[in-house]
N, C-alpha and C positions, 0 to 999 in steps of 0.2 A: 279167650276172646274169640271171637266167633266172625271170618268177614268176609262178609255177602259179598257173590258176583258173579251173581245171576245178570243174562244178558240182557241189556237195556237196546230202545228203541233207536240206536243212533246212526246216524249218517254214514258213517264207515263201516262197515260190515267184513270182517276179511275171513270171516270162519266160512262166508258161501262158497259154493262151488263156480267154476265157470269153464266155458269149453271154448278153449282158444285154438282152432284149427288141428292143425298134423298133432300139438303137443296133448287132445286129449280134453278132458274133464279135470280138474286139479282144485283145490282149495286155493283164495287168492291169495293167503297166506305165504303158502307155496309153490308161488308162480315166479320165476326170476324176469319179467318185467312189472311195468306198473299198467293196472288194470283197474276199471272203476265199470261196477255194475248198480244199474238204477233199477229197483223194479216196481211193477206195475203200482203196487201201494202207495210210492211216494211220489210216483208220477204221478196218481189219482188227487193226493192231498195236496197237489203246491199246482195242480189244474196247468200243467205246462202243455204246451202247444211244438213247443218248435225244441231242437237241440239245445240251445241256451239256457232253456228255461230247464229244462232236462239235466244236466251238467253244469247248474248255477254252481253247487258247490264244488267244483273240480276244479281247481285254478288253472288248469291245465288244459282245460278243452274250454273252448270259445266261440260261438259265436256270435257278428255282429247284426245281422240281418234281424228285426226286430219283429214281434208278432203281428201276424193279418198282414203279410209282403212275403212276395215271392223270394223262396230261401237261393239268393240267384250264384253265388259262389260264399256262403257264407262260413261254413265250419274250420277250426283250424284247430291243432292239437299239437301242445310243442312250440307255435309262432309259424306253423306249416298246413296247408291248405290240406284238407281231406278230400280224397276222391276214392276211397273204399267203404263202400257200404253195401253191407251180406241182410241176408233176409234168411234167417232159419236155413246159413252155409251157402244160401243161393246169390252168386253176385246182385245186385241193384243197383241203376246207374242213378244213381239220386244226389251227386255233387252238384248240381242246380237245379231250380225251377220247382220247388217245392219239396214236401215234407212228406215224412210214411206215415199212414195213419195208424194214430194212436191207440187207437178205440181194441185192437186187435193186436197190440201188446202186452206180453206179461213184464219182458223185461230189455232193457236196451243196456249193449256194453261198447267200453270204450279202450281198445288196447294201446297205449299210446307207443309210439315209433315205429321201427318196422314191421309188417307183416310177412316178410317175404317167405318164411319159410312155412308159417302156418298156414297163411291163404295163396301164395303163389304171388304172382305178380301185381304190386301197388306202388299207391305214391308212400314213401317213407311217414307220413303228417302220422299216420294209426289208420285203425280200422276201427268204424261203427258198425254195430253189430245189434242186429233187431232178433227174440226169440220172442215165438209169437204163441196167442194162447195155446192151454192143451187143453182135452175136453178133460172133466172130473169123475169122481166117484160118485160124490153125493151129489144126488141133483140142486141145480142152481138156477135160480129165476131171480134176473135183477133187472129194476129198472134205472135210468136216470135223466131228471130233467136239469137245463143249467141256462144259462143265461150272461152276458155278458156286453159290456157299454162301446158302441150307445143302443144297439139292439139285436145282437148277434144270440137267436136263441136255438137249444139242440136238446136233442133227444137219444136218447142210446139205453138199448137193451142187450142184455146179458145172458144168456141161457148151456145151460151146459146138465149134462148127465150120462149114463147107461141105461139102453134101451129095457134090457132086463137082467140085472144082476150083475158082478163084477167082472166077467167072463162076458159080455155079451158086448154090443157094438157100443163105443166111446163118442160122445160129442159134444160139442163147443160151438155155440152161434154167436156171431156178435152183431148188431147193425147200428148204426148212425147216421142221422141229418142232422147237419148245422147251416142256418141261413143268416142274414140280417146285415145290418153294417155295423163294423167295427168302431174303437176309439178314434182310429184317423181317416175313417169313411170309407174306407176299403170294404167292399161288398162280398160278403162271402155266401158261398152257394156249394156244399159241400155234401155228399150219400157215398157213404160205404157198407160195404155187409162182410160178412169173412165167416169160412165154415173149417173147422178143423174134424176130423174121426179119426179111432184108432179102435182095431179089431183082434184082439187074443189069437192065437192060431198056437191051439194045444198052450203046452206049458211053459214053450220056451220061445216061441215068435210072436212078434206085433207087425202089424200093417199099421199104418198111417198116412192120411195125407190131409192137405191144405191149401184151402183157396181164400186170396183175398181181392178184392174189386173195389175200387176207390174211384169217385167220378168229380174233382173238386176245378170250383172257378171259381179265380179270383176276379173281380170289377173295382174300375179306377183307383187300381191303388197307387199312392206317393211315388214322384220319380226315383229313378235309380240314378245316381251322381256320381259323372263321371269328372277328373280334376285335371287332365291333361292341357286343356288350355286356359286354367285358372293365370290369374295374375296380381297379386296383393300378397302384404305382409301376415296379411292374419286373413281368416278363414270369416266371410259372413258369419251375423248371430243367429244361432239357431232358433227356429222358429214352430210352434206346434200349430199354424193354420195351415195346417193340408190340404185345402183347396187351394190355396196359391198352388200349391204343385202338383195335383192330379187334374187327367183325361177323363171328362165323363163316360165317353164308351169305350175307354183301353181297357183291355183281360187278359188274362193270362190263365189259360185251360189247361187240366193235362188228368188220363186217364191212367190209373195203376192197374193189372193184373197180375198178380204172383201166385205161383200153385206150385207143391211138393210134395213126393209121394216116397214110400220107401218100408224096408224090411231093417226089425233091430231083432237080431237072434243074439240068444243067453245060449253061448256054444256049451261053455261049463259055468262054475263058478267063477274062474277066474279070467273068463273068456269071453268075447262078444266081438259081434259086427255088425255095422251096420252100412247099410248101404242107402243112398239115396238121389232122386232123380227129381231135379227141378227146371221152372223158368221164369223168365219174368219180363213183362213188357209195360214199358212206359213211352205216352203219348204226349206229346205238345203241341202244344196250338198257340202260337204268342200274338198276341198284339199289343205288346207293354211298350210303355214308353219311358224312355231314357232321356239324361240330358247332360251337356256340357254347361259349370258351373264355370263363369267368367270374369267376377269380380270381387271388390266385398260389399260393394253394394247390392248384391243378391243376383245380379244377372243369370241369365245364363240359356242358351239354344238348345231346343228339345228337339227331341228324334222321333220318329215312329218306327219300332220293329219289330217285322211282320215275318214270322218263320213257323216251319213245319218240323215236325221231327218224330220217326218212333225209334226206339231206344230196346234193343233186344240182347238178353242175354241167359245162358243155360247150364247146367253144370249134372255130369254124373262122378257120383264118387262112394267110394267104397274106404269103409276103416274098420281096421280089426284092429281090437287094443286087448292086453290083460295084463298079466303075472306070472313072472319064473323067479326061481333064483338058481346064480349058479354058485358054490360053496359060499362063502359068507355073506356076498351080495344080493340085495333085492332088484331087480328089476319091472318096472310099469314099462312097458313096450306098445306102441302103436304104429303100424302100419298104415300102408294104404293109398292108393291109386284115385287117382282125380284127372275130370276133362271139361274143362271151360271152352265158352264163346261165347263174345261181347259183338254185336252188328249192329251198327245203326242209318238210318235213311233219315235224310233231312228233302226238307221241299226245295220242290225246280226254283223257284225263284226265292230269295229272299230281298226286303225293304227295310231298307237304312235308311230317312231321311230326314233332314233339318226342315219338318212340316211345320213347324212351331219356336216362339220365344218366348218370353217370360221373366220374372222376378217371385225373387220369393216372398215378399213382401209387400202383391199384388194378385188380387183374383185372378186366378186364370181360367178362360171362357172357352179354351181354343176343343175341336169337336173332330177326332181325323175322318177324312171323309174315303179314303183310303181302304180299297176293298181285297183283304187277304187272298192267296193263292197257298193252299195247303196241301195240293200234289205233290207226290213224293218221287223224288228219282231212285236210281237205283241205286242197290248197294254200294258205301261210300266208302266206309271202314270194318275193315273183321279181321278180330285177334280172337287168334285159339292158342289155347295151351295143353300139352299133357302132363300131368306128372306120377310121381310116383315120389314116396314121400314116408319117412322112418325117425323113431325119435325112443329115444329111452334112458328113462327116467331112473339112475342108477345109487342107493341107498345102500349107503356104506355103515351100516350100524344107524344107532339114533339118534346122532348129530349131523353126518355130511350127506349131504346128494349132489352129484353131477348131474347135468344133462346132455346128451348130443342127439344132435338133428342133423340133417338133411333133406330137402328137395329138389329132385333133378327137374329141371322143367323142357319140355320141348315145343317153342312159341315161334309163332309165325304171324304177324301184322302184313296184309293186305289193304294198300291204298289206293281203292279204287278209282277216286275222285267221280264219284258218281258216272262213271263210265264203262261200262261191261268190256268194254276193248283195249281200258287204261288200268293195268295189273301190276303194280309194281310192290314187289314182298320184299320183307323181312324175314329171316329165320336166323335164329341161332338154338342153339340149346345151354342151360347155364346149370350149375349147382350151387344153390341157397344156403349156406351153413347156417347152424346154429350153436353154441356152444354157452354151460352156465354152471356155475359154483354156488351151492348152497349152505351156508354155515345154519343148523339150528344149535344153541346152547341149552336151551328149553322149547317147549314145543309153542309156546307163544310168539317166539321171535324167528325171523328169516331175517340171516346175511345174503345177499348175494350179489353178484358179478355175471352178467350177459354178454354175449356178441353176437349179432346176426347181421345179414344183408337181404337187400333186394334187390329185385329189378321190377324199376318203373315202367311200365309201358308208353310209349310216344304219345302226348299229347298231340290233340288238335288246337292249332293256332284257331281263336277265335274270330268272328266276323262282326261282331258287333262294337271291337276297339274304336276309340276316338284321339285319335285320328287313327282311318283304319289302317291293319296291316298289307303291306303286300305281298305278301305269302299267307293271307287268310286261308282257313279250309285246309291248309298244309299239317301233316300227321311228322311230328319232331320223330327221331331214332330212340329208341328205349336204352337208359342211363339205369349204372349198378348204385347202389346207395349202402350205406355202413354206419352202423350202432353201436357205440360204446356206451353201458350204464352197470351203474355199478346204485344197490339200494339196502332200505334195510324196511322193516316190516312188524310191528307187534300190533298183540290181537288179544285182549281180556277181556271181561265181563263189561267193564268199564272204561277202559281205555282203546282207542283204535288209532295208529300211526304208520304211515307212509311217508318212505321218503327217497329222494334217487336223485343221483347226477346222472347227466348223461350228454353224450356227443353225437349229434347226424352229420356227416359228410353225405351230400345230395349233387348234382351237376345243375349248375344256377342256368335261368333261364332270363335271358336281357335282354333289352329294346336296342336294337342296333340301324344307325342310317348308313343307307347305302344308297349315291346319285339322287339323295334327297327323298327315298324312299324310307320308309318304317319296314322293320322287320324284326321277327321274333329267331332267338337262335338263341343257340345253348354256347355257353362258353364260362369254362371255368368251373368255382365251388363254390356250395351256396352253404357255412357252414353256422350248426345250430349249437351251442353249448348250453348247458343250463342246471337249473337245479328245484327240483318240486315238492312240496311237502303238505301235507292232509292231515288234519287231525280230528280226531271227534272223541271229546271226555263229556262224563258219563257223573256229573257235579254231585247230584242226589238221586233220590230215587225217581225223583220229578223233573229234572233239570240237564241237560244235555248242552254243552258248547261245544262248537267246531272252527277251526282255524286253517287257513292253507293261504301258499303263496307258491308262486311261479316265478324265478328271477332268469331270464334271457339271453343271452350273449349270442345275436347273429349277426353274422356277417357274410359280403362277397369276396371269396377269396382266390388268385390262382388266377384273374382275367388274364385273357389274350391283353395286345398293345391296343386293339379298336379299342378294348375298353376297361381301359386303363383307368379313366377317370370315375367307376366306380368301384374300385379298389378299399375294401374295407368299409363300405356305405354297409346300411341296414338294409335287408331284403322289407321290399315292400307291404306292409301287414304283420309286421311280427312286433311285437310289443314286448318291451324287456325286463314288464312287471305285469302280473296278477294276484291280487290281494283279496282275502274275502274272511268273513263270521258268519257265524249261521249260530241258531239260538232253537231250541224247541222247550217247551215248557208246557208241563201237564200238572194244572189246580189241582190240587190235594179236593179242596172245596168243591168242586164241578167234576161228577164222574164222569169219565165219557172226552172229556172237554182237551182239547190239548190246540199250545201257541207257535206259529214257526215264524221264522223272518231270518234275514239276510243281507248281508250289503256286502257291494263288490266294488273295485276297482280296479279298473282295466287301461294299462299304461297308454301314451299315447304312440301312434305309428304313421311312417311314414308311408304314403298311399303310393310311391313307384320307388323304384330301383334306383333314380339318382337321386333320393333325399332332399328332395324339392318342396313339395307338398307336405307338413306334419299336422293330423290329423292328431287334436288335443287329446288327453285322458279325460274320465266320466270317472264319477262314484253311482252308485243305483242301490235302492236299496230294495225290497220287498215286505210284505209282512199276512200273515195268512193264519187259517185257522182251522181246524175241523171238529164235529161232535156226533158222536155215537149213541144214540139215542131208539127210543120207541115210539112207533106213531102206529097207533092200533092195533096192537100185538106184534108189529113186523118190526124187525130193526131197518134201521135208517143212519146216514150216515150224511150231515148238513156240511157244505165245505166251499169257503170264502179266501179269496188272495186278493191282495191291493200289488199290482206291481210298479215301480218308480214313484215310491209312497212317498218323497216328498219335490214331485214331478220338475225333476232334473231335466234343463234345457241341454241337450248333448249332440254332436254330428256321430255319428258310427263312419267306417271305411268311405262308403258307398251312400249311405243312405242316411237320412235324417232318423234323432234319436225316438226313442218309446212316451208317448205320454203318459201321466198317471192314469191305469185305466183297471176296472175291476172283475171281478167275475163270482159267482155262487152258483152253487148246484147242491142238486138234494138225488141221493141216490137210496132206493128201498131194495130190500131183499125179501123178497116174497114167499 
């Protein structure tokens, strides 16, 4: 008997490759965390816009912030807020205020827990990680037009080649406009372009570099809700007229440039490095408006706020990785030295005010008349880092591997408070371990067992809380954090399985009154325990199902006596269930033709710290389609999604849920 398995189209992929920091390039198989990589294809086919939609089938990664709205603190990975986000290894300060553009991805990955040891210093939640196109061999000319309700229509071209022959100069163009108003009125006004090359130098070096420029504005999109001076046993009914809750002239602007340059030398066979130098700056321009939700009769007092911001940060780094053995053992070794800086400037003045009130369950007329101030002061906050950073990957015949790491880092955060005369630094210097056991019994399966740590960098107390802080603007002390996971991993033709417990100890951060003042401070553990699991079987030759769940366990634990009274509560946003299927299905009868769809459920959470507020669970479902086809001798690729297909009335964290809203686009290859 004869049995096929051969690899099928499915969701889970763990034979790819992925390059997760200091530890290298590795098969995801043989990666001892858990790691989910989306790439450009099936980001094309399910037409996602934002992280969410990106990571629908990872039960694991989250976001609530819904499409055509500003992504304002949305992603979370674990029940834990994300604020690392790399751009082809280059930091990106992209935890709020919008989205990377897509247009000029091949592929987006998601490490979940710590980073500390491969990218240096982050929040514990993971790291999103953008690799962006690379030019091709054969030349490529694509176009695509798309369209989406109520009239959001775009345009994006595709071009890639060598100038002449394989050895000659490498390129990749990408551009995009998307205009129109959205499902919920949200006006979007959106042009990118991005240019990748890469040039041969003799047999054994490549140059490369990368520029991307994204110019996108958002107009009158839905408030952002805040629940601090809510009062009621249940939460208003949600509502899909979004004119009750948007600002005709509110916007929310912001400018992306990111560029990367760098040398990959083939020292031997078994040898390489490469070195590379980036940056990346992002601008804001807000004028969004926010509001305090005060009843359940819909109440609730809107804000206007009016801030400035550029967002700077730069990275050179150099990694040499290969192969030795010494008598029985194999070794993959990777080296390498790395130097970060993160600086940002926010405008002289910022505008918080109750210029407005409202109901959701009433038009709202109101017009701010309110005229921005986007001068910028002077440098506020700059954290550098240095490190230097070794890991190796040790194979003990062809069942075990170990792995050890380390990163020493040497960091210094400077809190200027926008004052050239007001310097007050941080410095320490830490070392990041890493340490992992891999059981394989066959080469389809991974046991293993992790440990790594971080160090967070100090947040900035935000200025837009309600009621605000008084220690806004304030830059928190950078806190160690600690991973325990232990998983296991198979990878066939037809079966894809992930699975992992794990535990984050983090330094929990609380709302503390002092003389009747609000303030943000750090006290105590904010601890995550859990358990994750992914599946994608492979039914027939036509038919593929996938299954995953996320089961939770956070808590505050270890408070001082101030705050005692949230002792065991849920950290705010972390939900203690994520549930989901996903279905693709390819007609035997319809060449070409293939079916997706999906539904999720995401538990309900509490929106602060003392469990006051609980913010219900949603089911959502999707459904979508694509078809490979011929239109005039060119191939064509026609491709349709319905998302919240049967238009589930839901609240998210922050913000009001998704309507059912759709989209199609037709993409030729010429």
């Amino acid at each position: 008997m004869l049995v096929k398995a051969e690899r099928l189209n499915l969701n889970l992929n763990l034979d790819q490759n992925s390059t997760t920091g200091a530890l290298g390039a590795k098969r995801l198989l043989d990666t001892p965390f858990s790691v989910t990589v989306v790439n450009q294809d099936e980001i094309a086919k399910r037409q996602a816009t934002t992280l969410g939609q990106i990571f629908i089938n990872d039960p694991s990664v989250y976001a609530a912030e819904p499409s055509a709205s500003t992504n304002w603190w949305g992603t979370q990975i674990r029940g834990i807020g994300v604020q690392n986000h790399y751009v082809d290894g280059v930091p990106m300060l992209m935890e709020w205020g919008g989205q990377f553009p897509l247009e000029a991805v091949e592929s987006v990955q998601a490490l979940k827990g710590l980073g500390g040891f491969m990218y240096g210093f982050g929040s514990p939640g993971g790291i999103i990680s953008y690799q962006t196109k690379r030019p091709t061999d054969d030349l490529l000319l694509a176009t695509t037009v798309g369209y989406r309700n109520d009239s959001v229509f775009s345009g994006a071209l595709d071009v890639g080649g060598r100038l002449n022959g394989p050895d000659s100069l490498g390129y990749r163009l990408n551009a995009a406009v998307e205009n129109g108003d959205a499902y919920n009125g949200s006006g979007i006004d959106r042009k990118m372009v991005s240019l990748a090359v890469d040039q041969p130098i003799g047999d054994s070096l490549t140059w490369h570099a990368e520029v991307i420029h994204e110019d996108s504005t958002l107009k009158h999109e839905p408030l952002y809700f805040y629940w601090d001076s809510y009062e009621g046993d249940h939460l208003p009914d949600p509502t899909y007229q979004y004119e009750n809750f948007r600002v005709g002239n509110s916007f929310y602007k912001s400018k992306t440039l990111h560029a990367t340059t760098g040398l990959k030398w083939r020292i031997s066979d078994t040898w390489s490095a490469d070195l590379t130098l980036g940056s990346s700056r992002r601008e804001h321009y807000s004028h969004k408006m926010f509001a305090d939700l005060l009843d359940e009769a819909g109440d609730y007092n809107g804000y206007v706020y009016d801030f400035g911001a550029v967002l700077r940060s730069s990275v050179a780094q150099l990694v040499v990785s290969g192969n030795a053995t010494t008598g029985p053992i194999e070794h993959d070794l990777v080296f390498g030295f790395s130097q970060q800086r993160t600086w940002d400037q926010w405008s002289n003045a910022f505008y918080y005010s109750n210029d407005f009130d409202g109901n959701l369950y009433q038009r709202q007329t109101f017009l701010s008349a309110h005229t921005p101030n986007y001068g910028l002061a002077p440098v506020s906050a700059d954290l550098r880092q240095k490190a230097v950073f070794a890991s190796d990957t040790l194979h003990f015949g062809e069942h075990w591997q170990a792995i050890l790491g380390a990163r020493q880092v040497d960091y210094e955060q400077r809190d200027l408070d926008g004052d050239p005369d007001v310097d007050s630094r941080y410095t320490t210097s830490v070392v990041t371990p890493t340490a992992a056991l891999i059981y394989k019994p066959v080469d389809e399966v991974s046991l293993y067992g992790s440990y790594v740590e971080s160090l967070e960098p100090g947040s900035r107390v935000g200025t837009d809380a309600s009621p605000p802080y008084a220690n806004a603007g304030e830059i928190l002390d950078p806190t160690v954090s600690k991973q325990y996971e232990i998983g296991a991993k198979y990878q066939t033709g037809r079966i894809g399985l992930t699975a992992a417990a794990f535990r984050v100890e983090r330094a929990a951060q609380v709302d503390q009154l002092r003389d009747g003042l609000r303030y943000l401070t750090q006290d105590g553990m904010t601890l995550y325990k859990g358990f994750e699991i992914t599946s994608s079987v492979g039914i027939t030759d036509n038919l593929d199902l996938g299954l995953g769940g996320l089961w939770l366990d956070a808590s505050l634990e270890d408070l001082s006596p101030d705050n005692a009274a949230l002792q065991g509560n849920r950290p705010a946003g972390a939900s203690r269930r994520q549930l989901l299927a996903n279905f693709e299905y390819r007609p035997a009868a319809v060449n070409g033709l293939s079916l997706h769809g999906n539904v999720r459920y995401s538990g309900d959470a509490y929106y602060e710290d003392q469990n006051r507020v609980l913010i219900p669970g949603h089911t959502v479902a999707g459904l979508g389609f694509q078809y490979n086809l011929t239109l005039a001798g060119r191939g064509a690729t026609l491709t349709g999604n319905i998302n919240n297909l049967f238009n589930r009335k839901y609240w998210n964290l922050n913000t009001m849920g998704e309507e059912i809203n759709g989209s199609l686009d037709l993409r030729i290859n010429w």
